[in-house]
C-alpha positions as CSV (number, residue, x, y, z in Angstrom):
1,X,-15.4,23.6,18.9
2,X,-13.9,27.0,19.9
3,X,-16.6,27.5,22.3
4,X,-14.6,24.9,24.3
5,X,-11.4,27.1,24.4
6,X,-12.9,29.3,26.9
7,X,-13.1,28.9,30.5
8,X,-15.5,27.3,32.1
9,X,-16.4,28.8,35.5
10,X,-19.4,27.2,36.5
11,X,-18.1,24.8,39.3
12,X,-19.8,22.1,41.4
13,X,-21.2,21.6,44.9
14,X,-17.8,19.9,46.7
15,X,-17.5,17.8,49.8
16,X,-17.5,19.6,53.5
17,X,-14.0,18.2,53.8
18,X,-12.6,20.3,50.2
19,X,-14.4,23.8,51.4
20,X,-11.7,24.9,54.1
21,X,-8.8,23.6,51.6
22,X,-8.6,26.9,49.8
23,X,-5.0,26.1,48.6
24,X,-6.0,23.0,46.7
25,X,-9.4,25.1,45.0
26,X,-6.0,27.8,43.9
27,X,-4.0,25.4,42.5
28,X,-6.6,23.7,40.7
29,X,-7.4,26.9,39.8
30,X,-4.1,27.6,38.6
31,X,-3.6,23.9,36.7
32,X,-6.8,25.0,34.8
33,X,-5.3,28.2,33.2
34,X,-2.1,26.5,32.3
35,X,-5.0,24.2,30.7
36,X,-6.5,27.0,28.8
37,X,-3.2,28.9,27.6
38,X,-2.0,25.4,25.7
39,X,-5.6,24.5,24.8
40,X,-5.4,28.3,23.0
41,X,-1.9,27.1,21.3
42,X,-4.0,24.0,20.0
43,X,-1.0,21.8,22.3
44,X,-3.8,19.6,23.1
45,X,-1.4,16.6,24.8
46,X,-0.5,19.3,27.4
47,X,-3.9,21.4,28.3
48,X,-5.0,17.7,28.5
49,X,-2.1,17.3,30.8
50,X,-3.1,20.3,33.4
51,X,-6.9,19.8,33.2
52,X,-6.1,16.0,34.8
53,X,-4.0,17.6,37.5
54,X,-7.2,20.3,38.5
55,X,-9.1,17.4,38.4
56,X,-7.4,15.4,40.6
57,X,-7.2,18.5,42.9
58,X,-10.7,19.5,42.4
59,X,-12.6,16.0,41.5
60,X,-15.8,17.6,42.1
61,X,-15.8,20.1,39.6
62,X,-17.7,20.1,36.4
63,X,-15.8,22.4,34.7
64,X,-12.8,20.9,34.5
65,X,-14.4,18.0,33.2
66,X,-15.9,20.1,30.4
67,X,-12.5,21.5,29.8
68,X,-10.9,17.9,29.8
69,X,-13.8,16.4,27.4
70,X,-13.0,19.4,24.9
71,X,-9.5,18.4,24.8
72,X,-10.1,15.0,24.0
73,X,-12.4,15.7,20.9
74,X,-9.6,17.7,20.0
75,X,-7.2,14.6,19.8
76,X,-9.9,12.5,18.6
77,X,-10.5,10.7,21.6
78,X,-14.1,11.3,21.1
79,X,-14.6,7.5,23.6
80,X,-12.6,9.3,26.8
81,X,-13.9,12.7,25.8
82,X,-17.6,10.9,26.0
83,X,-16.9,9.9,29.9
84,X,-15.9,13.3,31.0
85,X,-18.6,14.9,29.6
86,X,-21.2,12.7,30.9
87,X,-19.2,13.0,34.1
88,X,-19.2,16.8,33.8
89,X,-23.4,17.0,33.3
90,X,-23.5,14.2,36.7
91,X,-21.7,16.5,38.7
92,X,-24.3,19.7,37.3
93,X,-27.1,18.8,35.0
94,X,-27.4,22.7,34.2
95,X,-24.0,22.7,32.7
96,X,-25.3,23.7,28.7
97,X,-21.5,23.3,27.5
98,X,-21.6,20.0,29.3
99,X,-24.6,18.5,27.5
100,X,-23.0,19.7,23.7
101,X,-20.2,18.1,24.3
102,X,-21.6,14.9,25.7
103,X,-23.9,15.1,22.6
104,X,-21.3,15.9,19.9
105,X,-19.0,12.7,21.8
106,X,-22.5,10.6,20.7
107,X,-22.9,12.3,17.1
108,X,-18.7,11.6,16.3
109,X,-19.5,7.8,17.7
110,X,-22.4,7.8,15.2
111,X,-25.2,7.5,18.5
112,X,-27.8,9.9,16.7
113,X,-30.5,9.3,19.0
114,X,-28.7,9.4,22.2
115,X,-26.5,12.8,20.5
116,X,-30.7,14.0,20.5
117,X,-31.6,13.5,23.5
118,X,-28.1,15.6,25.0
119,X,-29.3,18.9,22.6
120,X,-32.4,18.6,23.5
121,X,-31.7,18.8,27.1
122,X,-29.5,21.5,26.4
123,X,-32.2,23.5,24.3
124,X,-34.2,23.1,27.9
125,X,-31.8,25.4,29.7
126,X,-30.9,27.3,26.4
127,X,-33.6,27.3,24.0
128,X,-31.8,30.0,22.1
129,X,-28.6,28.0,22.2
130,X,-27.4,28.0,18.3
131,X,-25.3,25.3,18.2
132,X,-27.7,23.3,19.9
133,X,-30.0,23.9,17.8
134,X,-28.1,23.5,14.6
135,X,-26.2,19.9,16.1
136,X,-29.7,18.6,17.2
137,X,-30.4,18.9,13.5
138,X,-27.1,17.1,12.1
139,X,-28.2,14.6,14.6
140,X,-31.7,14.1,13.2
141,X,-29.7,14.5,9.6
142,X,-27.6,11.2,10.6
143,X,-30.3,9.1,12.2
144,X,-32.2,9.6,8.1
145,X,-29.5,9.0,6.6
146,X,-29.0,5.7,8.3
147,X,-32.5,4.8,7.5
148,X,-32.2,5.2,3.8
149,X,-28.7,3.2,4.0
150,X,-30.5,0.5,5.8
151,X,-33.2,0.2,3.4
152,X,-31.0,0.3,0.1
153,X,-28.9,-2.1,1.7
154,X,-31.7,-4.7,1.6
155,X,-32.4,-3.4,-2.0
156,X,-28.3,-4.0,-2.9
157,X,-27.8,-0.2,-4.0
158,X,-24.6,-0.3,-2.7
159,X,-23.9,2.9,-3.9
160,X,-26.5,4.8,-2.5
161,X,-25.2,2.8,0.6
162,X,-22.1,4.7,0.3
163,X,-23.5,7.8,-0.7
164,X,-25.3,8.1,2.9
165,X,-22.4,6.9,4.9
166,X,-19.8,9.3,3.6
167,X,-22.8,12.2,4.5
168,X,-23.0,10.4,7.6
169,X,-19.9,10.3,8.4
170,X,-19.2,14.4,8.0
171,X,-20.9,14.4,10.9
172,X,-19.9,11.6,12.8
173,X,-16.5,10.8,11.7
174,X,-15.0,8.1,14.2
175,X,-18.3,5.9,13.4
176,X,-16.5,2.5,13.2
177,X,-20.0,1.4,12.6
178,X,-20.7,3.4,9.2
179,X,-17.6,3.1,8.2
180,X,-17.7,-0.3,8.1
181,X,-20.9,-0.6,6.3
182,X,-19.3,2.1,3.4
183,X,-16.4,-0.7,3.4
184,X,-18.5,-3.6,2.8
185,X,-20.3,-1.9,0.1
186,X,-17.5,-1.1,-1.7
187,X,-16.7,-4.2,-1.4
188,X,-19.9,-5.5,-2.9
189,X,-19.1,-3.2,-5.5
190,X,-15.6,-4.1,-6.7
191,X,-14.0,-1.4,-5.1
192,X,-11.9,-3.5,-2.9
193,X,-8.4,-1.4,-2.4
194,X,-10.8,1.3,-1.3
195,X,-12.7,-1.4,0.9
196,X,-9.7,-2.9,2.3
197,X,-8.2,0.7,2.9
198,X,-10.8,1.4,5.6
199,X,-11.2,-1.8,7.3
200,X,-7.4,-1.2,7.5
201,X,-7.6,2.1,9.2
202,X,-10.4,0.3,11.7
203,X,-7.9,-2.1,12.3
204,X,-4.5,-0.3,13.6
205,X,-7.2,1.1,16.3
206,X,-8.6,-2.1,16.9
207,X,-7.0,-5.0,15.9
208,X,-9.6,-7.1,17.3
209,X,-12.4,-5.5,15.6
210,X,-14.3,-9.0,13.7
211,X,-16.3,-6.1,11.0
212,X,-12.8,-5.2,9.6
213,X,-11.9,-8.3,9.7
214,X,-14.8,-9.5,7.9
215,X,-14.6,-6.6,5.1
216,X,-10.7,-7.5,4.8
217,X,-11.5,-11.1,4.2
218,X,-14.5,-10.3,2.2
219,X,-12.2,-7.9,-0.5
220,X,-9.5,-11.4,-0.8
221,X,-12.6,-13.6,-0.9
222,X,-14.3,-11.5,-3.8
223,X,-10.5,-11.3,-5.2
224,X,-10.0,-15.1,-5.8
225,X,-7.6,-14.9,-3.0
226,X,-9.8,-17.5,-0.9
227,X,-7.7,-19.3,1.3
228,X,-6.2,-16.0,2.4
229,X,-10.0,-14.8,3.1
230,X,-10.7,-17.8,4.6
231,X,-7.9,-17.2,7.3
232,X,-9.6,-13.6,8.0
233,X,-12.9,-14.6,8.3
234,X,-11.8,-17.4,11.1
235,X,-10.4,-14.8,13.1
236,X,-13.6,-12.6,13.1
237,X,-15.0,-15.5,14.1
238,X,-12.5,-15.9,17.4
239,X,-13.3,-12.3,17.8
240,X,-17.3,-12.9,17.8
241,X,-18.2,-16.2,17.4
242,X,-21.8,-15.1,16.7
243,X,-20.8,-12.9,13.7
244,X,-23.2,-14.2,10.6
245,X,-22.1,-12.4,7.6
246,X,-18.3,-14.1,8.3
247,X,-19.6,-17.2,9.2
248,X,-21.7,-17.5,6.0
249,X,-18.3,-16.4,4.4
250,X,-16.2,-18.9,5.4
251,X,-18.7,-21.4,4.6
252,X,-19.2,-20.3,1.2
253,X,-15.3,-19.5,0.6
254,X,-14.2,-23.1,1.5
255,X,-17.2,-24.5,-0.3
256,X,-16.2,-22.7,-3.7
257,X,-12.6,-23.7,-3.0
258,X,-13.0,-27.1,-2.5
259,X,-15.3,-27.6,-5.5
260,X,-13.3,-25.7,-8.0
261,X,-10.1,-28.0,-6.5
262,X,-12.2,-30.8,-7.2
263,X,-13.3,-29.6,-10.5
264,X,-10.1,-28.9,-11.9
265,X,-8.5,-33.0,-10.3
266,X,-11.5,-34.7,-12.4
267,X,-10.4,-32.2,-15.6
268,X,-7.0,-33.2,-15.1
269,X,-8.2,-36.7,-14.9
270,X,-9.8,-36.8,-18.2
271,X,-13.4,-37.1,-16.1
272,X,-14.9,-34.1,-18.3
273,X,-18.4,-35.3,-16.8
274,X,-17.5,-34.8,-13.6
275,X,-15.7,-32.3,-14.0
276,X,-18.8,-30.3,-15.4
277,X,-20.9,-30.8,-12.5
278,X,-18.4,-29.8,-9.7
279,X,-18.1,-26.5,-11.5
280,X,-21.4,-25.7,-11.8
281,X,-22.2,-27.1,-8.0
282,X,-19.9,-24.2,-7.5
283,X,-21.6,-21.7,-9.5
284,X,-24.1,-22.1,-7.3
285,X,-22.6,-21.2,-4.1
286,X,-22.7,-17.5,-4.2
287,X,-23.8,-15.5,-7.4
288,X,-21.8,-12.6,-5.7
289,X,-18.4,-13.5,-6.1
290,X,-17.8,-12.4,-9.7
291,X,-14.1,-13.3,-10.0
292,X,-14.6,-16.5,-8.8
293,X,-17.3,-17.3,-10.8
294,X,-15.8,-16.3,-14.2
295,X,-13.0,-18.4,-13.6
296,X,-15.8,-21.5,-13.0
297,X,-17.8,-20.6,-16.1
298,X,-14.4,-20.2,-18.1
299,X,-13.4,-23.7,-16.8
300,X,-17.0,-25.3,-17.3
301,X,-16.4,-23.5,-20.8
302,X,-13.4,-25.6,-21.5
303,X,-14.8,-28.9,-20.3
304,X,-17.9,-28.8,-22.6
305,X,-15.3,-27.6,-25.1
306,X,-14.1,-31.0,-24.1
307,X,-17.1,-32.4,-25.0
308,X,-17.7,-31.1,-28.1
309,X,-21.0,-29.1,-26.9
310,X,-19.3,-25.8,-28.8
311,X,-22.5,-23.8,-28.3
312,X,-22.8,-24.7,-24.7
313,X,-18.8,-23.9,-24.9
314,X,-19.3,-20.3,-26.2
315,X,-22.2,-19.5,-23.7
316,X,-19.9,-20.5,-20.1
317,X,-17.0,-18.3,-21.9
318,X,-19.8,-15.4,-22.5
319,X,-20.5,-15.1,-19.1
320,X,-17.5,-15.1,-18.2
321,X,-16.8,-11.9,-19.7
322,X,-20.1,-10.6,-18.4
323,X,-18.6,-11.0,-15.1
324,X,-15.0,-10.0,-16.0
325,X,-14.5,-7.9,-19.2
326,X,-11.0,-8.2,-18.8
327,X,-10.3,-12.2,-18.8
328,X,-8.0,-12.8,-21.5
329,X,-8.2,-16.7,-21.5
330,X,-12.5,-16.6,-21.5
331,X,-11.7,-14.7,-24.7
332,X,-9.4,-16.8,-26.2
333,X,-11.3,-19.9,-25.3
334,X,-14.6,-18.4,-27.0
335,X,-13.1,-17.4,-30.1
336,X,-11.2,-20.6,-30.3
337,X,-14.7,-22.1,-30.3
338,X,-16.3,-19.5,-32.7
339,X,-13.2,-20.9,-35.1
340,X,-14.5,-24.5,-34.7
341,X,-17.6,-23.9,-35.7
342,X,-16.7,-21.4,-38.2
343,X,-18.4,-17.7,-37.1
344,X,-15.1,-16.3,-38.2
345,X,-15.7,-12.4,-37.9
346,X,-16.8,-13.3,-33.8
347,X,-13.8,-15.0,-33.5
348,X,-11.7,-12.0,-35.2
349,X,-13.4,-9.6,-33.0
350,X,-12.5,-11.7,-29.6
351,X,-8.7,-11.8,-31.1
352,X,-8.9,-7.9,-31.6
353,X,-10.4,-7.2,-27.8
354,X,-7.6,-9.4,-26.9
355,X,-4.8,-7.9,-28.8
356,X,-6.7,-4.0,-27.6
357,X,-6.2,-5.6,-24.0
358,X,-2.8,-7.1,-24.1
359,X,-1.3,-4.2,-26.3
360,X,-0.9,-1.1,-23.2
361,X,1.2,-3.7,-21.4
362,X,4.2,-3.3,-23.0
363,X,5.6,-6.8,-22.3
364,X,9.1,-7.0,-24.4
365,X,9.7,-3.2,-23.8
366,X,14.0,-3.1,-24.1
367,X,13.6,-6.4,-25.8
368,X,16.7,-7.7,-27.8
369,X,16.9,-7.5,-31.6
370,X,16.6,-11.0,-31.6
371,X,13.5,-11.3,-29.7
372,X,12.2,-8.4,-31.7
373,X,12.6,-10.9,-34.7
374,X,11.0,-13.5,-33.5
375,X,7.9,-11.3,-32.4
376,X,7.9,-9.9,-36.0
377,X,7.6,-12.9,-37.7
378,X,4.7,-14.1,-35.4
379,X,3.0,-10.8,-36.2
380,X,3.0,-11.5,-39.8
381,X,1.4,-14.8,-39.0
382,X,-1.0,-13.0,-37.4
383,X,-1.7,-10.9,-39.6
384,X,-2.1,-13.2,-42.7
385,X,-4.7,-14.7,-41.0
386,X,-6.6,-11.6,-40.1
387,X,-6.0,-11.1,-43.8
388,X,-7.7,-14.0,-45.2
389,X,-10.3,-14.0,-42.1
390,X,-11.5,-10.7,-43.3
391,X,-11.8,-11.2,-46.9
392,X,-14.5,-13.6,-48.1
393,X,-12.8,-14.8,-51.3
394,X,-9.5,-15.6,-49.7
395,X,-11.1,-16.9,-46.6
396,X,-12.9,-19.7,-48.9
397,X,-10.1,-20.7,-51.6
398,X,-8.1,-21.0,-48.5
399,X,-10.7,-23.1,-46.5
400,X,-11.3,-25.4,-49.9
401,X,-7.4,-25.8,-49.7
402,X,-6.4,-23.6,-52.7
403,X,-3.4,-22.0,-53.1
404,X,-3.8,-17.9,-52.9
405,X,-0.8,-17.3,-54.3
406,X,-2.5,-18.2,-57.5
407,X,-4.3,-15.6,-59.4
408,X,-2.9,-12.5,-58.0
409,X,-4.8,-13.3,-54.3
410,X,-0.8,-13.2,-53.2
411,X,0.0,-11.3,-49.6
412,X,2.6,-8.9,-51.6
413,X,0.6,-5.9,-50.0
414,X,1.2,-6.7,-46.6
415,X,4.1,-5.6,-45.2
416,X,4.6,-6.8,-41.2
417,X,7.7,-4.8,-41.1
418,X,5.2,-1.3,-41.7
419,X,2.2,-2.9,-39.3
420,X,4.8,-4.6,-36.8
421,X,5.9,-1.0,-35.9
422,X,2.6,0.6,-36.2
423,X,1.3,-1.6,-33.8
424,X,4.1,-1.6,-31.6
425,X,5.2,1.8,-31.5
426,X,8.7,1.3,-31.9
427,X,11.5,-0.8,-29.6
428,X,9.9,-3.3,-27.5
429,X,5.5,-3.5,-27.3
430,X,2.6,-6.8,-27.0
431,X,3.8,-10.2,-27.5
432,X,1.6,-12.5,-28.8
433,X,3.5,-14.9,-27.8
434,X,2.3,-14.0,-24.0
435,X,-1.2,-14.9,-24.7
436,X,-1.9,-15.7,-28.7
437,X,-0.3,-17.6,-29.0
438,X,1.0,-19.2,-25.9
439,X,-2.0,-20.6,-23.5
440,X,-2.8,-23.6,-21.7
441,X,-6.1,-24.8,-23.0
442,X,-5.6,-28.1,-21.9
443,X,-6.0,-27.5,-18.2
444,X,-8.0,-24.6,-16.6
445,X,-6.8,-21.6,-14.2
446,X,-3.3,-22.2,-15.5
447,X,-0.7,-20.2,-16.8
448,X,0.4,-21.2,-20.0
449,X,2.8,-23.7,-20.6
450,X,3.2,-24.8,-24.3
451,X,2.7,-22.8,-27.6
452,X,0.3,-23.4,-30.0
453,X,1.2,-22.7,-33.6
454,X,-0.7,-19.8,-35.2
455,X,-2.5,-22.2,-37.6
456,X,-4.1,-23.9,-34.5
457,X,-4.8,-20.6,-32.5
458,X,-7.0,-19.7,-35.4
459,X,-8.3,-22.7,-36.2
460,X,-8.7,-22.4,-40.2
461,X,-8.1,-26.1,-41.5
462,X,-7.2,-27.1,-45.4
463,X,-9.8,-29.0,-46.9
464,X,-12.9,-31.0,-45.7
């Protein structure tokens, strides 16, 4: 780009009329100095400034053109910059500068082939022309890399997909058209603040652009945040009422939405039949939204729970964790189940991921001594049932309803008080009373609303 702080002197054929009007030719003249001296003080907004006013007292020439187009790549303006180069190479096809800067306005816009076809044309009249030669092979380097993008797109290696589009994009940095593409693949891949971050940037430029609206209703849509995506995706659609991908997404967004509503009404209900096959209708809308669907299997997981089909119970929760390793309630659902039908140490290690979860949030942090109380003594609950769960012995006399305090099978070596604060780390720390034991199991996608005693959350019951 420096090449473009210097002068251009070549200057174009003018009209009969503009030859005797030597004063104007001065002064333009003049303005394009004044041009030069800010353009060499990088104050863009004024060398912009005096090129227009040599233009529009020389509108023939192709310098000043050239000189205008630099300025503008300078500001970003690569669009504007893109007609005054091609303007520039109109007025004087031998006009090398004039054909770079034409093809660097294609290469920034992410036009490879037409940024080509510009070096090439300038390697004609300068075939020793360096930066010709070395931007006609970033061009070339852009149009592969948009190849192999294309191609792993179809294959869904979405990260390869970005991988080309940010090397892409080093050379052709205001490509709304890659950056677009790197949006929705990080979208595809879960990466949606980084997703939504670009399709943002898109849109303060271009508010009207249906792509970033698209990507911005794709990252809510994949988010569980579907009647929010849904409103995105109807204005890409205003935008470019031909646009595919959103209508597809809209389609499947108030599909899913409507389903699961209905789902969760026949649940309510007490239509557990029903209920099953609205969520798994909904499954099968789109396999790619991953949030969405571990909330369904989670809630299908509940209704056979319902039904007593346990196993079929423990398998909707499972994959609900394979889709979202983080869902609290799909744990606590499955190891409610592992408790009914007794595989105690999976239901101990669900409780565990649960509590290794739930502990780095810090819920009562500054909580009162009374409140500490209280969360003490439902730690010790908890931890008398780990106790027995993890010994064989106990776990059996207290499952054939014997007392342990018999026979020295007492709890006198656990101490909550030692554990409590070894766990919590002092003032404050994880309540089980957040998500132990306190969860709506009754109705799915809720928050919880009534407690459970501890007995019930692990499910152990005295006697046959």
């Amino acid at each position: 780009m420096a090449a473009a702080a210097e002068c251009d002197v070549v200057m174009a054929a003018t009209e009969p009329e503009l030859l005797d009007d030597q004063e104007a030719k001065r002064e333009a003249e003049t303005f394009k100095e004044q041009g030069n001296a800010y353009y060499a003080k990088k104050d863009y907004n004024e060398a912009y400034n005096y090129y227009t006013k040599a233009i529009d007292m020389c509108p023939k020439n192709a310098s000043y053109y050239g000189n205008r187009a630099a300025t503008l790549m300078m500001l970003g303006r690569f669009r504007e910059a893109l007609g005054d180069a091609q303007q520039s190479v109109r007025l004087d096809d031998s006009f090398v500068r004039g054909h770079l800067r034409e093809g660097k306005c294609h290469l920034s816009l992410g036009n490879a082939m037409a940024a080509c076809r510009s070096f090439q044309r300038a390697l004609e009249l300068d075939h020793k022309n360096a930066q010709a030669q070395q931007e006609f092979k970033n061009a070339n380097a852009v149009m592969e890399y948009e190849k192999i993008a294309e191609t792993d797109f179809e294959k869904r290696d979405f990260r390869k997909v970005v991988f080309c589009m940010d090397r892409a994009l080093e050379f052709a940095p205001a490509c709304h058209r890659f950056k677009i593409l790197k949006a929705e693949c990080l979208a595809m891949l879960g990466r949606y603040p980084e997703a939504q971050s670009v399709a943002s940037d898109i849109l303060r430029m271009d508010s009207t652009n249906a792509d970033a609206l698209y990507v911005r209703g794709l990252c809510l849509y994949y988010e569980d945040c579907i009647e929010k995506a849904v409103q995105f995706f109807v204005q890409a659609l205003r935008m470019a009422p031909d646009h595919e991908k959103a209508c597809i997404a809209c389609r499947n967004a108030k599909a899913l939405k409507a389903k699961k509503e209905d789902g969760n009404k026949a649940f309510k209900e007490g239509n557990y039949k029903l209920a099953y096959e609205l969520y798994t209708e909904a499954l099968g809308i789109d396999p790619n939204n991953i949030k969405t669907n571990a909330k369904l299997y989670c809630n299908r997981g509940t209704v056979n729970s319902k039904l007593r089909k346990l196993d079929d119970a423990i398998e909707d929760c499972t994959n609900a964790v394979k889709l979202d390793d983080t869902y609290i309630k799909a744990y606590l659902r499955r190891a409610q189940c592992y408790m009914d039908t007794e595989q105690y140490e999976e239901a101990v290690r669900d409780y565990e991921k649960v509590y290794q979860t739930e502990k780095t949030k810090d819920r009562h942090s500054g909580a009162s001594a009374e409140v500490q109380k209280e969360e003490e003594k439902k730690f010790k609950e908890v931890g008398e049932a780990f106790t027995i769960l993890s010994d064989p012995k106990k776990k059996t006399r207290y499952d054939s309803g014997q007392d342990l305090d018999e026979e020295g099978m007492n709890m006198g070596d656990f101490d909550p008080n030692n554990i409590f604060k070894a766990f919590f780390g002092g003032p404050g720390g994880f309540s089980f009373e957040g998500r132990w034991a306190c969860c709506s199991w009754e109705f799915p996608d809720h928050e919880p609303t009534h407690s459970l005693p501890l007995r019930q959350l692990f499910g152990s019951q005295r006697g046959p």
